[in-house]
Structures are given as C-alpha cells and as structure tokens.
NUVO-184457 format. One record per residue: residue number from 1; residue in one letter; chain; x, y, z of N, C-alpha, C in turn. Coordinates in steps of 0.1 Angstrom, whole numbers, plus 5000, padded with zeros to 4 digits. Example, Ala and Ser with C-alpha at 12.3 -4.5 7.8 and 13.67 -1.06 7.14 Angstrom:
2
{r 1; 'a'; 'A'; {5132; 4943; 5078}; {5123; 4955; 5078}; {5132; 4967; 5078}}
{r 2; 's'; 'A'; {5128; 4978; 5071}; {5137; 4989; 5071}; {5129; 5000; 5079}}
% end
This chain:
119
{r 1; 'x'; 'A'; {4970; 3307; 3220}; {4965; 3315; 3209}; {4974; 3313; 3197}}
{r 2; 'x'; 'A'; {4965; 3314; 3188}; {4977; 3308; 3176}; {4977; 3323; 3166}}
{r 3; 'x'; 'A'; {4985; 3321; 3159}; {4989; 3333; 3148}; {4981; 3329; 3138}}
{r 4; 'x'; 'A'; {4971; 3341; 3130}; {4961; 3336; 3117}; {4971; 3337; 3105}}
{r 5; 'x'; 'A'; {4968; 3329; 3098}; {4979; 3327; 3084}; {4972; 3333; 3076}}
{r 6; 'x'; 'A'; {4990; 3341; 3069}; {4988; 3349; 3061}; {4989; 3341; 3054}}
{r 7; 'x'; 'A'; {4987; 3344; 3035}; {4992; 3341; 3026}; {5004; 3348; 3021}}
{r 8; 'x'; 'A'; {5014; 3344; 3014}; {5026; 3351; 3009}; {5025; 3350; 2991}}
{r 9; 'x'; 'A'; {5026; 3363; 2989}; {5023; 3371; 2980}; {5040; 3363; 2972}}
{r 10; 'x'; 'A'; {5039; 3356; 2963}; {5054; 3353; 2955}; {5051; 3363; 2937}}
{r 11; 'x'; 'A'; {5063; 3368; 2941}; {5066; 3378; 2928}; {5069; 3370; 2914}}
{r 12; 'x'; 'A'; {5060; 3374; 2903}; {5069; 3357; 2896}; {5083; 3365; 2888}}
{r 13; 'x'; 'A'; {5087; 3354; 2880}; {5100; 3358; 2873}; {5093; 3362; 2857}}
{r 14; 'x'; 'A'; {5088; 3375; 2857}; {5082; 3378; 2842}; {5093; 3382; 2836}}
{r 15; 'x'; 'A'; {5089; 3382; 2819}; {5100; 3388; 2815}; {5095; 3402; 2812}}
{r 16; 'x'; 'A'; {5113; 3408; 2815}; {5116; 3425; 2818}; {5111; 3430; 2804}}
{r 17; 'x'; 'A'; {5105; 3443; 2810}; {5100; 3454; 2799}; {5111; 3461; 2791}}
{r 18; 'x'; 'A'; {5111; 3459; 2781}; {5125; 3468; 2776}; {5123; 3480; 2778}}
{r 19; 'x'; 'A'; {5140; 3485; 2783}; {5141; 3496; 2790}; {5135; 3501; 2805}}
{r 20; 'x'; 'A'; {5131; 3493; 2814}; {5123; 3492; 2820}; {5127; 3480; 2831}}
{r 21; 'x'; 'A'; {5139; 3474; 2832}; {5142; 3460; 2837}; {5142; 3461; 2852}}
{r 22; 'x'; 'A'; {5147; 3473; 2856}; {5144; 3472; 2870}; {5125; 3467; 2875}}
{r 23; 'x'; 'A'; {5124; 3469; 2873}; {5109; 3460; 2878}; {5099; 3462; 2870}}
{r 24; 'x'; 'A'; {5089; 3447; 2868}; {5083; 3439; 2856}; {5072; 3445; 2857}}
{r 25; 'x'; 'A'; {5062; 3445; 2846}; {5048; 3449; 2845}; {5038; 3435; 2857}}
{r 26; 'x'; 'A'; {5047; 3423; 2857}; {5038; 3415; 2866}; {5036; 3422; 2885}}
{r 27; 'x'; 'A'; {5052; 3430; 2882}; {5053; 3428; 2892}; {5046; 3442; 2901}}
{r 28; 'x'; 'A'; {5043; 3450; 2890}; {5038; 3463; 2894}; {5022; 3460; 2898}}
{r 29; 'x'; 'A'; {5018; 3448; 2886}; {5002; 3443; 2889}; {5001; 3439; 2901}}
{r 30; 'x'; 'A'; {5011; 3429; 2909}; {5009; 3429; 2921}; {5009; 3437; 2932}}
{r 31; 'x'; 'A'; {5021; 3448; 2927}; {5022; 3457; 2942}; {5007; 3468; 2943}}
{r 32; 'x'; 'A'; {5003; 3468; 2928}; {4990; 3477; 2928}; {4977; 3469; 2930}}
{r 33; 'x'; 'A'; {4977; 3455; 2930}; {4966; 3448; 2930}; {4956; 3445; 2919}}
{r 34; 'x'; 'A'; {4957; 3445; 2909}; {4954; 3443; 2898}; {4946; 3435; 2890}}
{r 35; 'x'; 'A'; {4955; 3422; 2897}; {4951; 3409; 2887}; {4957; 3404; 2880}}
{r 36; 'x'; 'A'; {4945; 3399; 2870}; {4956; 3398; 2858}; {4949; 3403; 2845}}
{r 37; 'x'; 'A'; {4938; 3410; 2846}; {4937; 3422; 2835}; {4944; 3428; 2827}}
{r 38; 'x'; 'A'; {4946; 3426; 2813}; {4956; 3435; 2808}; {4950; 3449; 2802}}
{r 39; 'x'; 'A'; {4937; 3458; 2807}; {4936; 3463; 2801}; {4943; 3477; 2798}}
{r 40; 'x'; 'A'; {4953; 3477; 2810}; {4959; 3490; 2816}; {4974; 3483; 2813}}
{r 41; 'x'; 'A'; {4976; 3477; 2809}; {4991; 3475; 2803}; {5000; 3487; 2797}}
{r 42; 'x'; 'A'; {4995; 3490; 2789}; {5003; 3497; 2779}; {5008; 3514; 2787}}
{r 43; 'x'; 'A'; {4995; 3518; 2796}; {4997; 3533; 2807}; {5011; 3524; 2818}}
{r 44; 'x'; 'A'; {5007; 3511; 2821}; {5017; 3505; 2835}; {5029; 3509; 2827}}
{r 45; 'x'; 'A'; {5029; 3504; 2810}; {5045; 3499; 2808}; {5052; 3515; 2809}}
{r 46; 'x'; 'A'; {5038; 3524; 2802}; {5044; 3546; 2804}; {5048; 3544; 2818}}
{r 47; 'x'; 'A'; {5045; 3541; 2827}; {5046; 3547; 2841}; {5056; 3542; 2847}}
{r 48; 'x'; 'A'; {5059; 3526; 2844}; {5072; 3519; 2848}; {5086; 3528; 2845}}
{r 49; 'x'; 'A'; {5083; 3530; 2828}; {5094; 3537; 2824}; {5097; 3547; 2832}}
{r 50; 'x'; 'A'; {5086; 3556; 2830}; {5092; 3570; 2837}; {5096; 3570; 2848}}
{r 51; 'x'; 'A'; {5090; 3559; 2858}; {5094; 3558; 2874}; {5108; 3556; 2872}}
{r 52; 'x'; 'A'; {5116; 3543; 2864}; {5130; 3539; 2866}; {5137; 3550; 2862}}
{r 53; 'x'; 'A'; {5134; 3561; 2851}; {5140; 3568; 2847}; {5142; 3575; 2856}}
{r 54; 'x'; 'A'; {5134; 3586; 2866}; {5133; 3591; 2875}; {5138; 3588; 2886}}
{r 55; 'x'; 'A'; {5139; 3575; 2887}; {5147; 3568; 2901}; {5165; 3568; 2898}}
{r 56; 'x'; 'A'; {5167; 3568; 2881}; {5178; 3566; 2877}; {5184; 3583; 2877}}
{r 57; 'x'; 'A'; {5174; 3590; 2872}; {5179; 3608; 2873}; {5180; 3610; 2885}}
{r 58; 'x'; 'A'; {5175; 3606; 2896}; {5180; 3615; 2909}; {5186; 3604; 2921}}
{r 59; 'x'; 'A'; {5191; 3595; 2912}; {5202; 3589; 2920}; {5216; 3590; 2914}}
{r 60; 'x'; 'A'; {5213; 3590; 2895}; {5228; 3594; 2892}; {5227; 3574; 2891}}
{r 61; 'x'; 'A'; {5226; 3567; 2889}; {5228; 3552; 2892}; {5218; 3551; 2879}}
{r 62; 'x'; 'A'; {5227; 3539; 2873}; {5219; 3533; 2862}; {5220; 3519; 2866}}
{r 63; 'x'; 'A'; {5204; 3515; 2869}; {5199; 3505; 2877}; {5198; 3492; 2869}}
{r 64; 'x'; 'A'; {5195; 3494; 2855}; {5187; 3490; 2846}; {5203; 3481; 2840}}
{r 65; 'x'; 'A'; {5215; 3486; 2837}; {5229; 3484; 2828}; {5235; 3481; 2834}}
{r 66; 'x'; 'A'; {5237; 3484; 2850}; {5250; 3482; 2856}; {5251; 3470; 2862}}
{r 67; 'x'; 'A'; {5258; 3462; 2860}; {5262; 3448; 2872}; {5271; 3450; 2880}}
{r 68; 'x'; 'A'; {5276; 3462; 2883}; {5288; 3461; 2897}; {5278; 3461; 2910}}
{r 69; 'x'; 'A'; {5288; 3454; 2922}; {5286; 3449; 2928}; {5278; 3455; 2938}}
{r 70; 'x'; 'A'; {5276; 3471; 2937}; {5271; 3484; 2949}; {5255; 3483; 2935}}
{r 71; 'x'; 'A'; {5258; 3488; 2925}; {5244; 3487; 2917}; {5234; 3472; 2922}}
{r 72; 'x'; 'A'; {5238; 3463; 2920}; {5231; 3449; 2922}; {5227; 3447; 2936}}
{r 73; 'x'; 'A'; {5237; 3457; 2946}; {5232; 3456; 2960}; {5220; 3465; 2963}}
{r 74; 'x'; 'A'; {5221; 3476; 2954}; {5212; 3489; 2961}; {5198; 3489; 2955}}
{r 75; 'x'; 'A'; {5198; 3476; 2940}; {5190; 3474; 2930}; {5173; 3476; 2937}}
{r 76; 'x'; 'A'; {5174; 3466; 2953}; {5160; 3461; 2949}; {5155; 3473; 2961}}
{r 77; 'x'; 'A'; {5165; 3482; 2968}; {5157; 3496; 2971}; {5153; 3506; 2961}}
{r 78; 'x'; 'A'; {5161; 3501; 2953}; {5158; 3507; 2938}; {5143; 3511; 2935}}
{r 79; 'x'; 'A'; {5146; 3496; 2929}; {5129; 3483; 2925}; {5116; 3493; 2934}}
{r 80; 'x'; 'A'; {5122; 3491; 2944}; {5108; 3495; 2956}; {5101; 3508; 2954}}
{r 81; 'x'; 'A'; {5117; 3517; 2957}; {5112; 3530; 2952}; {5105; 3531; 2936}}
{r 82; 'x'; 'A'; {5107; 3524; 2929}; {5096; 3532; 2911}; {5086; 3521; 2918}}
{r 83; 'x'; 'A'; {5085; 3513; 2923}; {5069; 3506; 2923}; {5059; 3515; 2930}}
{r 84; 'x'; 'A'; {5070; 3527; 2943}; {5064; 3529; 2949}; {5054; 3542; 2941}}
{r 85; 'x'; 'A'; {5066; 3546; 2934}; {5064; 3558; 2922}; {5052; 3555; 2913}}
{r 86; 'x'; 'A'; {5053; 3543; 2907}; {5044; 3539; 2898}; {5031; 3538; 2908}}
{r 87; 'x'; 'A'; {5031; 3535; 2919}; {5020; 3534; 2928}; {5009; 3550; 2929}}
{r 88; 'x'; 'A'; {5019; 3559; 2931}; {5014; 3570; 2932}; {5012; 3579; 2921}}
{r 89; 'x'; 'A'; {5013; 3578; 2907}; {5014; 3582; 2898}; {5001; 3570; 2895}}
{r 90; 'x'; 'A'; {4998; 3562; 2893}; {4986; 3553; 2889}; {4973; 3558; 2899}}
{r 91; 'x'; 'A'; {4972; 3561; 2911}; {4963; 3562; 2918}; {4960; 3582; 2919}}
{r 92; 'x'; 'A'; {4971; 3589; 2917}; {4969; 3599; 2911}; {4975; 3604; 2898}}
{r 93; 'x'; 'A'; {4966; 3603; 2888}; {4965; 3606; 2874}; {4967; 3618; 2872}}
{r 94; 'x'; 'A'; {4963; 3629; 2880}; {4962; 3643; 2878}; {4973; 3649; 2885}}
{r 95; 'x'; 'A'; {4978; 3664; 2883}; {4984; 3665; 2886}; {4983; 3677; 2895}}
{r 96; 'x'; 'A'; {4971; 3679; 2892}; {4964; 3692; 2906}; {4965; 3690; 2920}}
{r 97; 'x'; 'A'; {4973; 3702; 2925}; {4969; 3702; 2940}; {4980; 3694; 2944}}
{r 98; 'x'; 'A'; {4989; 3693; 2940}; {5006; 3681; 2942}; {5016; 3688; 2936}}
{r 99; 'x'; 'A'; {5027; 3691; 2947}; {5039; 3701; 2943}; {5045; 3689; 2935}}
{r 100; 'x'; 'A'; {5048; 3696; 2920}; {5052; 3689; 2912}; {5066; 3689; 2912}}
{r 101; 'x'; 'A'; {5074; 3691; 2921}; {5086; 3694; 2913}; {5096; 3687; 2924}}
{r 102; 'x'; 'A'; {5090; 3677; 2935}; {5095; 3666; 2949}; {5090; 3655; 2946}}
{r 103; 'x'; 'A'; {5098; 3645; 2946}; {5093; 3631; 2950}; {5084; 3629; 2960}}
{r 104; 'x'; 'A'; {5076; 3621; 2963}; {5071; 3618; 2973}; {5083; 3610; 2986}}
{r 105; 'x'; 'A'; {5077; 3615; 2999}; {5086; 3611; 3007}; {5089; 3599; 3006}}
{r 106; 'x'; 'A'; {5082; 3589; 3008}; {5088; 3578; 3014}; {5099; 3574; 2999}}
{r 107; 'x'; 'A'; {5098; 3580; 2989}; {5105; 3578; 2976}; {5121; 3583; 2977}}
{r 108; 'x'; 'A'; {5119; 3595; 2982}; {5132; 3602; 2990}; {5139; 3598; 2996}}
{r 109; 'x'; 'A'; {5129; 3590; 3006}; {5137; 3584; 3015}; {5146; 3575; 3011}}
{r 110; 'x'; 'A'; {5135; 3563; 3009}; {5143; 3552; 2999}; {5156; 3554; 2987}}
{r 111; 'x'; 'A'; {5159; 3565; 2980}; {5168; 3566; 2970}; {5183; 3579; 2979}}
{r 112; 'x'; 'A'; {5176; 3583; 2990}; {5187; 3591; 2994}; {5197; 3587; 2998}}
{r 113; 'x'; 'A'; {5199; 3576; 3001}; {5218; 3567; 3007}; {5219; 3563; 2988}}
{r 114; 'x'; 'A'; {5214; 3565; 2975}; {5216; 3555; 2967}; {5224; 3565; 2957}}
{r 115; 'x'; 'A'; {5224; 3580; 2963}; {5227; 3592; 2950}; {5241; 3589; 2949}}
{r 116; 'x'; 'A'; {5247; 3590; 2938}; {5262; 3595; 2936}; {5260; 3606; 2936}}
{r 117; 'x'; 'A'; {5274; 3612; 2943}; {5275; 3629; 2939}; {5290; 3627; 2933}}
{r 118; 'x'; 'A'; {5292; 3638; 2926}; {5303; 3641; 2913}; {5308; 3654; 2919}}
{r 119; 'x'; 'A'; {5321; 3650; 2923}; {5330; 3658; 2925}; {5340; 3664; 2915}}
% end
C-alpha cells in the first residue's frame, strides 16, 4: 500500500507589512485559502495588525523589534497564534454571541509559555 501524495503548501518570502512583520499578507492568504485575489487586502492588512498587536499585548513580547535570541525563538509560535487570530476574526466578522473579552483557546494556548511577567 502506498501513501497518497500530498502537496506541500511553501510560504513565500513576501515583503512584511509595515508594522505588521510578524506575518505577511501572503502568508495569511494562504493559511485562510484565498488565492491570490486582492480584493480583501486592505480588511487582511486591519486584521494582521490587530492580531500582532494583540499577540504582542498579552504576551508583554514585542515580536515585531526584537532580535534577542528567546524573541526569534518564540517568534514563529508567535506568527501562528495572529494567523490563527486573523483566522477567526476574518471568518467571524461580527461580534455577536462571542465572549469578547478571551482569546480563543487554541490562541491561549499557543502564547501562554510566551508571557513575560514583571516583577
């Protein structure tokens, strides 16, 4: 029995959205499925932002500026978490009927080993 072949999905190297560098408008097209339509650019590039910002407020970690060595490591759980954000925020627009004021889990999950706490 043989294994059926996938295809592997390659992320390209676009260039970063200012303010926004933790992960690309290409790259969000792919994790959402997209294409290459641009007609929803300009809502992706709102939603990018807010996700990194959001991943950046409740980790205390600025993902986007920092090059030390723990930032660059923790980066691409980072990345994952706002795609995943941007994911769920693009497929629900509205904000009815969704406790506004929690991440979504698997988002939690992902950023919770990434928080600084300040002593």
């Amino acid at each position: 029995m043989t294994c059926p072949v996938v295809d592997v999905v390659e992320i390209p190297d676009a260039a970063p959205i200012p303010d926004a560098e933790l992960i690309t408008l290409d790259q969000v097209k792919i994790h959402l499925r997209l294409g290459s339509s641009n007609r929803e650019d300009a809502y992706l590039a709102i939603l990018i932002a807010a996700a990194v910002r959001a991943i950046e407020g409740a980790t205390g970690c600025d993902f986007v500026n920092d090059l030390s060595a723990t930032a660059l490591r923790d980066r691409a759980v980072a990345a994952q978490a706002a795609l995943l954000l941007v994911g769920q925020w693009y497929a629900n627009r509205e904000a009815t009927g969704q406790n506004l004021t929690e991440l979504p889990l698997a988002i939690t999950f992902l950023i919770a080993p990434l928080r600084k706490f300040v002593v």
